[in-house]
C-alpha positions as CSV (number, residue, x, y, z in Angstrom):
1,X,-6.1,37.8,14.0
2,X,-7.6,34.3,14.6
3,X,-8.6,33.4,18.2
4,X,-7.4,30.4,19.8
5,X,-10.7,29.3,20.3
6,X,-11.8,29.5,16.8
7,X,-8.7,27.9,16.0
8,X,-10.1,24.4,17.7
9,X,-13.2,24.7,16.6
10,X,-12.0,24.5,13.0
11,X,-9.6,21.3,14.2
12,X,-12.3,19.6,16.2
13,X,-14.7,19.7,12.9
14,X,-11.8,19.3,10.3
15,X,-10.7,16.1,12.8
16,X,-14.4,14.7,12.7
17,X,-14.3,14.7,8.9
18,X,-10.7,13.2,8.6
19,X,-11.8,10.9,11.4
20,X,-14.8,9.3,8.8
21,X,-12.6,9.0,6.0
22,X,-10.1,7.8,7.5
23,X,-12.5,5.0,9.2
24,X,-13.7,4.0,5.6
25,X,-9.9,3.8,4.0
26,X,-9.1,1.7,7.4
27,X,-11.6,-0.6,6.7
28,X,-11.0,-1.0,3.0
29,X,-7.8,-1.0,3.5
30,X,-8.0,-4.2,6.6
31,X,-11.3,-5.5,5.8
32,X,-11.9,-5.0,9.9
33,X,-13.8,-2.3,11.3
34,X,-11.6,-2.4,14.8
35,X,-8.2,-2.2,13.0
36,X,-9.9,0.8,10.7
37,X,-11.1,2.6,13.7
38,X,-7.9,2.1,15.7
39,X,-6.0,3.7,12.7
40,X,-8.7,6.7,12.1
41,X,-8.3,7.4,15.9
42,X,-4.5,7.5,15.8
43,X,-4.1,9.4,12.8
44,X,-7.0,11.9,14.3
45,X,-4.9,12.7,17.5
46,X,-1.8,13.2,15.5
47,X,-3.9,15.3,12.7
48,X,-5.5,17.1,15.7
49,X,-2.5,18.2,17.2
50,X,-0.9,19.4,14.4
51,X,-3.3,21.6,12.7
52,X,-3.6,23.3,16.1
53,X,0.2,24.1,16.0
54,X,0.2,25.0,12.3
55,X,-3.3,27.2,12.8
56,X,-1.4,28.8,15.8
57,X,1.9,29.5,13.7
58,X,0.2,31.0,10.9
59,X,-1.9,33.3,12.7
60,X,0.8,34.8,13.5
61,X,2.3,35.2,10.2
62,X,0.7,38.3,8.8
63,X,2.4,37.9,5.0
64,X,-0.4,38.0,2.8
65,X,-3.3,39.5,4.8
66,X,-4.7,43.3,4.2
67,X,-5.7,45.0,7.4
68,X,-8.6,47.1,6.9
């Protein structure tokens, strides 16, 4: 089973990804960097939040693993 812990270390770095791209398809998207950012952070809290739920809901889910 999947510790907690592990569990937001693998959102905090999935987060910092989502967070760049995000940034860049803000910024296309607006043409301003502030607007961009301000929609990269927003969508990184909600993103954040989230995948810790669904990382916490499937590691309890034991369809499809083989215990050893």
């Amino acid at each position: 089973m999947e510790t907690p812990r592990r569990s937001l270390l693998k959102a905090v770095i999935w987060n910092i990804i989502g967070l760049i791209c995000m940034s860049l398809v803000g910024l296309v998207a607006t043409g301003s960097v502030a607007l961009g950012g301000a929609m990269a952070l927003v969508n990184a809290a909600m993103g954040f939040a989230l995948y810790l739920v669904y990382e916490r809901i499937w590691a309890r889910i034991s369809w499809g693993r083989h215990h050893v």
